[in-house]
PABATI-68075 format. One line per 5 residues: number of its first residue (from 0); their letters; for each residue x, y, z of N, C-alpha, C, O, CB. Coordinates in pm, whole numbers, always signed. Last residue first. Glycine has a CB too. Example, Ala and Ser with C-alpha at 12.3 -4.5 7.8 and 13.67 -1.06 7.14 Angstrom:
1	sa	+1285,-225,+708,+1367,-106,+714,+1290,+3,+787,+1341,+114,+804,+1408,-60,+572; +1319,-569,+780,+1230,-450,+780,+1320,-330,+780,+1424,-332,+846,+1131,-447,+905
! end
This chain:
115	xxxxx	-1528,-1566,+2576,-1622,-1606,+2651,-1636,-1458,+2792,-1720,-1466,+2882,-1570,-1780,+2702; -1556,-1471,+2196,-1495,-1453,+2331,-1609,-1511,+2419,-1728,-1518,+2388,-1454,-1292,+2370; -1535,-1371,+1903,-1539,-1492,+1922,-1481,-1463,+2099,-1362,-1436,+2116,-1445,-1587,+1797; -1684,-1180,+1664,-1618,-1168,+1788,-1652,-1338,+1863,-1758,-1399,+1870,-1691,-1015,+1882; -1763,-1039,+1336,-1752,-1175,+1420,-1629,-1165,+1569,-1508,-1145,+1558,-1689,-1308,+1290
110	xxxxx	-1932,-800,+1173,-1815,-813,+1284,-1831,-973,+1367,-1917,-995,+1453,-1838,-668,+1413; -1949,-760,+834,-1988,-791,+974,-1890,-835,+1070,-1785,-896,+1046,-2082,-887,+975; -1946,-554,+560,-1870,-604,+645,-1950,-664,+737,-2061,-613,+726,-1787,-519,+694; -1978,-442,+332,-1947,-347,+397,-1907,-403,+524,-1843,-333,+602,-2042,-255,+398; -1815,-632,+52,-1956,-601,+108,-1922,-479,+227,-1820,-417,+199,-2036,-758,+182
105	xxxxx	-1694,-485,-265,-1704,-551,-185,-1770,-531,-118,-1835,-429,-140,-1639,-571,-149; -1602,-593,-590,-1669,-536,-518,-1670,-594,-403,-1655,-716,-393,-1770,-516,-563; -1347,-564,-831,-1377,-626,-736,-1501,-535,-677,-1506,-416,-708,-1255,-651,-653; -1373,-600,-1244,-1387,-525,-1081,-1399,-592,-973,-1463,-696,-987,-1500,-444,-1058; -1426,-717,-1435,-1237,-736,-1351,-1275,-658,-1271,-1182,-633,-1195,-1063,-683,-1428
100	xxxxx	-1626,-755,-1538,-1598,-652,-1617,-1418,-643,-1545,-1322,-582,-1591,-1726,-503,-1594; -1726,-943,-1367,-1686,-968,-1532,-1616,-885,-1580,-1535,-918,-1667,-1789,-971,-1631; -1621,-924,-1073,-1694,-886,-1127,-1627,-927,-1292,-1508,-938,-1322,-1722,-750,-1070; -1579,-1069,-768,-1493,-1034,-896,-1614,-1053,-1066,-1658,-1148,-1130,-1329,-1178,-892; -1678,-994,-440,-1744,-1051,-589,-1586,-981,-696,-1521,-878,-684,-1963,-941,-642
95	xxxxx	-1635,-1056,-127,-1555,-1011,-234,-1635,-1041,-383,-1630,-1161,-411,-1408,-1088,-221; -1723,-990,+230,-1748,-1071,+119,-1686,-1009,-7,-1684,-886,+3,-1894,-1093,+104; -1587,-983,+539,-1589,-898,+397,-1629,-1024,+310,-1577,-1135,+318,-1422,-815,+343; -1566,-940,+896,-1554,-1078,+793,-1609,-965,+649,-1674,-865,+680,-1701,-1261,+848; -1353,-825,+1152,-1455,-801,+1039,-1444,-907,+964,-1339,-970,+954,-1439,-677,+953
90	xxxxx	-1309,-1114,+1411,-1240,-965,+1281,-1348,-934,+1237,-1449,-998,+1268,-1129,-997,+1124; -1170,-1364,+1583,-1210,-1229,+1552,-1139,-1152,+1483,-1021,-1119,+1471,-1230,-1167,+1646; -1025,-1582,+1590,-1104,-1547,+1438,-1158,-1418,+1447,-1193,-1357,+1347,-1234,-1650,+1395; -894,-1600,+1797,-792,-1577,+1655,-929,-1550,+1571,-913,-1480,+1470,-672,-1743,+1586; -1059,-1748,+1942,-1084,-1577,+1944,-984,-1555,+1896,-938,-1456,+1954,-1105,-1486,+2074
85	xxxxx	-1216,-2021,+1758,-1139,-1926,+1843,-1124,-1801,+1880,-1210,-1731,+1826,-1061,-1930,+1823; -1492,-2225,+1657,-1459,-2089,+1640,-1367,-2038,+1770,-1424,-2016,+1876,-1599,-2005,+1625; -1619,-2401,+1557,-1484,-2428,+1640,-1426,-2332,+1646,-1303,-2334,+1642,-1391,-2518,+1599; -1719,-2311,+1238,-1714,-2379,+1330,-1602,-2384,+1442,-1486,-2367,+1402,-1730,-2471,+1279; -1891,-2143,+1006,-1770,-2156,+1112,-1798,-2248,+1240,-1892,-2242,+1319,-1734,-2007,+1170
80	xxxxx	-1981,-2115,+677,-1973,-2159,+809,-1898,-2215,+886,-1838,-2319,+861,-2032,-2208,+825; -2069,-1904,+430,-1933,-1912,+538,-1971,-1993,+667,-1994,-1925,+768,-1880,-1746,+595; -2193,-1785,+127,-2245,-1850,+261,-2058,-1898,+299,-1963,-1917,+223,-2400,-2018,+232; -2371,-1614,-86,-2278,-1705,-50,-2249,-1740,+82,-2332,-1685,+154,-2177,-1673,-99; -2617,-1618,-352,-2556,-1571,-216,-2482,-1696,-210,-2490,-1806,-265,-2663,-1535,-77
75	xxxxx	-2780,-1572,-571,-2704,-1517,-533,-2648,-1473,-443,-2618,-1356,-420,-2711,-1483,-561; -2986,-1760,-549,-2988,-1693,-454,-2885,-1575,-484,-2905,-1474,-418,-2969,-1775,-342; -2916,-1932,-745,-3039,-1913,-782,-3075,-1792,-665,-3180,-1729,-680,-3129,-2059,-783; -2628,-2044,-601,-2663,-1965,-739,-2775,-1866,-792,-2756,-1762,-854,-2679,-2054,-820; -2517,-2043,-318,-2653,-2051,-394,-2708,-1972,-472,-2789,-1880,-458,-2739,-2062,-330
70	xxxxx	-2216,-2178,-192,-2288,-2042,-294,-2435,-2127,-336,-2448,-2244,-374,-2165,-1988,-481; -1940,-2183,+77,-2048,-2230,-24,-2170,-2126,-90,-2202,-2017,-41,-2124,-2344,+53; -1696,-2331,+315,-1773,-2205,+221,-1870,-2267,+108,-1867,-2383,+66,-1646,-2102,+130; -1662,-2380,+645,-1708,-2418,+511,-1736,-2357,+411,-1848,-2309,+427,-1789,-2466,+512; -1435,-2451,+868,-1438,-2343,+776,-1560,-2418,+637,-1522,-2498,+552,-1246,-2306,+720
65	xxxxx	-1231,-2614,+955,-1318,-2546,+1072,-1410,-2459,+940,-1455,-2364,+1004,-1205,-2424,+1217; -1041,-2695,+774,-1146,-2822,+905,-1224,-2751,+953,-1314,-2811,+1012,-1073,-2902,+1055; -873,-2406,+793,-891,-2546,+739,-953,-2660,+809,-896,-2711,+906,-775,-2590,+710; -819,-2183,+882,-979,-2220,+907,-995,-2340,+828,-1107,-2380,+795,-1096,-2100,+855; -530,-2117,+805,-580,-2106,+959,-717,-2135,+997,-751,-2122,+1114,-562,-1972,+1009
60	xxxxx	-504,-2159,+586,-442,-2289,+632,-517,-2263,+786,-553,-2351,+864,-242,-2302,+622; -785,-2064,+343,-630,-2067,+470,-598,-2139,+526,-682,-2229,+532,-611,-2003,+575; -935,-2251,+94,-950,-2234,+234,-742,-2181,+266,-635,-2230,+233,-1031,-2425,+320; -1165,-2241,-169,-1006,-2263,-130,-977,-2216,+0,-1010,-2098,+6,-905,-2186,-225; -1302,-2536,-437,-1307,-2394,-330,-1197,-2411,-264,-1128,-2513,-263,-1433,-2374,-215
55	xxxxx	-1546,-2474,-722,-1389,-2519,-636,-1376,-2419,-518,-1409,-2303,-497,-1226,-2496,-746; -1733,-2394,-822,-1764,-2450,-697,-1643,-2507,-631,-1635,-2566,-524,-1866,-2551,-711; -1788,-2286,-1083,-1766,-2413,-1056,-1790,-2472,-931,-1852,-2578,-918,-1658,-2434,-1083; -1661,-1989,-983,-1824,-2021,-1035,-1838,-2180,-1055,-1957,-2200,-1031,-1865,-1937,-1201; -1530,-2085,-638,-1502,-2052,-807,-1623,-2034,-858,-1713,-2064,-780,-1428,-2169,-902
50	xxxxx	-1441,-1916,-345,-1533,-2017,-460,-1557,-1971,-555,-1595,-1857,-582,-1659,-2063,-435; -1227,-1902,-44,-1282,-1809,-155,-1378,-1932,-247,-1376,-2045,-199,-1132,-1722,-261; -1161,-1785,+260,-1167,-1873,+173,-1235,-1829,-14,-1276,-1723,-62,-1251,-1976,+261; -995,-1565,+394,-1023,-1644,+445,-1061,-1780,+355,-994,-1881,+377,-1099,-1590,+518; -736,-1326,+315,-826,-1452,+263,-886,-1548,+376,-804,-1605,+447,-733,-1550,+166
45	xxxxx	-703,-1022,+542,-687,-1181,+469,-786,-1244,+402,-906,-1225,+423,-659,-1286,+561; -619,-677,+592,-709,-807,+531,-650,-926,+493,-554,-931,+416,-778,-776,+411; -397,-647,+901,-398,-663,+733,-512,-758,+682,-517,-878,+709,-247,-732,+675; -451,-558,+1222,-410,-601,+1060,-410,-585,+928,-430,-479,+869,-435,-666,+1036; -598,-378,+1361,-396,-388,+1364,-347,-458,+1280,-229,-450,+1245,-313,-455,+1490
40	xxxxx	-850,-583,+1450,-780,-481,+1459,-583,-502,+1461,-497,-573,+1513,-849,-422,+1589; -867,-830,+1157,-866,-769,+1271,-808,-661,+1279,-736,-613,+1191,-829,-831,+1351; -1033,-867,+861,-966,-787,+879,-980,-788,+1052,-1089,-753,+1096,-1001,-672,+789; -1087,-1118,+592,-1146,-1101,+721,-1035,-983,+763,-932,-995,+698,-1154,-1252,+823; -1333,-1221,+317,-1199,-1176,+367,-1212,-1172,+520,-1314,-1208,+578,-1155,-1030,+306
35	xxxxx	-1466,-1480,+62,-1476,-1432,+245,-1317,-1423,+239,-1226,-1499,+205,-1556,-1579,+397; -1502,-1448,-294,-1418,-1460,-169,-1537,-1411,-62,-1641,-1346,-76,-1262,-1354,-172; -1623,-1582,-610,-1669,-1485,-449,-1548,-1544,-367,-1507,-1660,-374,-1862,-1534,-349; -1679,-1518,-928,-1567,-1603,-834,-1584,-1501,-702,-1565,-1380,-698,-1372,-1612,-908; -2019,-1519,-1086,-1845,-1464,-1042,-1808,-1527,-942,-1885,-1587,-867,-1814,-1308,-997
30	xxxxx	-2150,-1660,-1330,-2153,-1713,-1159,-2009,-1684,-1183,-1920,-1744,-1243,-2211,-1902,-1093; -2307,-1403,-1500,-2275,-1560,-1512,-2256,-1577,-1329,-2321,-1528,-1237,-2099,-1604,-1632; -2330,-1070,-1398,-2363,-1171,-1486,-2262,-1284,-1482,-2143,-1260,-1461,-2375,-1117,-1619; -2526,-871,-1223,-2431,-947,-1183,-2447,-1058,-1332,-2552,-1113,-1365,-2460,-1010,-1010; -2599,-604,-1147,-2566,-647,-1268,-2480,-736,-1236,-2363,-704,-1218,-2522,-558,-1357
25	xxxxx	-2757,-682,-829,-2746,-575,-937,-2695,-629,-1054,-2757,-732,-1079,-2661,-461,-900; -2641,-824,-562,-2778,-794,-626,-2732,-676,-750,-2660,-582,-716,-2903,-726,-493; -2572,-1093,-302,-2529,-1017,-394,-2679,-952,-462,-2791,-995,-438,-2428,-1107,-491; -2539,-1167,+55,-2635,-1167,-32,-2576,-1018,-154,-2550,-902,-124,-2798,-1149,+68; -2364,-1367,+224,-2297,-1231,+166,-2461,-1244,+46,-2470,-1337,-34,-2071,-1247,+73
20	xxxxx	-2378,-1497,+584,-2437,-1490,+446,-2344,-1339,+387,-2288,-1249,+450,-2641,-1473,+455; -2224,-1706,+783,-2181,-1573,+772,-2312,-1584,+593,-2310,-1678,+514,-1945,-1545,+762; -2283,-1878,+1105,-2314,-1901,+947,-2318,-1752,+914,-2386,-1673,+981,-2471,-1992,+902; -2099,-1975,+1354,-2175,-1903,+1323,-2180,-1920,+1135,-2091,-1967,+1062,-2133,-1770,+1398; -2039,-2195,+1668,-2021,-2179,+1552,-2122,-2048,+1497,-2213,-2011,+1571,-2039,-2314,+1493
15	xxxxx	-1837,-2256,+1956,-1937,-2202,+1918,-1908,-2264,+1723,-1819,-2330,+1670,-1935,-2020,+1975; -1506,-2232,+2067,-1568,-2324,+2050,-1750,-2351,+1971,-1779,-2465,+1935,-1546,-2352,+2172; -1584,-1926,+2276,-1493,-2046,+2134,-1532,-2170,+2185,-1575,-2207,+2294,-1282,-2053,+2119; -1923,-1772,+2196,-1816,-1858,+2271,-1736,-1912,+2190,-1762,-1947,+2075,-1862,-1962,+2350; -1985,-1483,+1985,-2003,-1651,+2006,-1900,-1688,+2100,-1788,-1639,+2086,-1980,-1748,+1862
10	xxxxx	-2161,-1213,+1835,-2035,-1240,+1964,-2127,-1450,+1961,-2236,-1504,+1947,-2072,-1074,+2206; -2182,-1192,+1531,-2215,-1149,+1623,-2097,-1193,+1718,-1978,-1205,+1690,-2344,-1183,+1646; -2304,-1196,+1138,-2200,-1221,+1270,-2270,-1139,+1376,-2361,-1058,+1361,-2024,-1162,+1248; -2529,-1213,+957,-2487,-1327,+1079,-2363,-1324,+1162,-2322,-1414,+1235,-2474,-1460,+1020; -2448,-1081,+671,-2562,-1049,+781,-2481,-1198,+849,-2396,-1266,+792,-2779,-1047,+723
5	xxxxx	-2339,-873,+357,-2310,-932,+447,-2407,-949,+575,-2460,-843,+607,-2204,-884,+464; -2444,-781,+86,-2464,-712,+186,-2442,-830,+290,-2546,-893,+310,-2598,-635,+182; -2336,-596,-217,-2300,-733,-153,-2337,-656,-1,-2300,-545,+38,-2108,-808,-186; -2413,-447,-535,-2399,-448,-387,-2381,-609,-315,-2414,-715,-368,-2539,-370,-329; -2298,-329,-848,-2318,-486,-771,-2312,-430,-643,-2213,-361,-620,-2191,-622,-795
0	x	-2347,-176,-1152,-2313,-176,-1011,-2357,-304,-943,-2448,-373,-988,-2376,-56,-942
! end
């Protein structure tokens, strides 16, 4: 089993920024391929960006420039920082592990609200 526990969203002005953590823990073996999803109300989950165990990484066209993703191995955590943040970005934000075994797991979520 693998838990993923998402922490740092909140309410931010646009224009603002916020740093999203996904802290992983349990049978996690080698360095799995992690996504950030994001779900508003009335939608459909999206990709927001995702990172390879390599460290390639892959961004939406809608948080491109604004968007950093990144992993600390020795931490097992992964990390999302936003910048220039609009109130298009509000949503739940989801962290994703693809597990060895081909399972996805996922985190339970934090809510990023971007409004003045």
């Amino acid at each position: 089993q693998v838990q993923l526990a998402e922490s740092g969203g909140g309410l931010v002005q646009p224009g603002g920024s916020l740093r999203l953590s996904c802290a992983a823990s349990g049978s996690i073996f080698g360095l799995p391929k992690m996504d950030w999803y994001r779900q508003a109300p009335g939608k459909e989950r999206e990709l927001v960006a995702d990172i390879s165990s390599s460290g390639i990484t892959n961004y939406a066209d809608s948080v491109k420039g604004r968007v950093t993703i990144s992993r600390d191995n020795a931490k097992n955590t992964m990390y999302l920082q936003m910048n220039s943040l609009k109130p298009e970005d509000t949503a739940v934000y989801y962290c994703k592990l693809r597990h060895i075994s081909g399972i996805d797991f996922w985190g339970q979520g934090t809510q990023v609200t971007v409004s003045s």
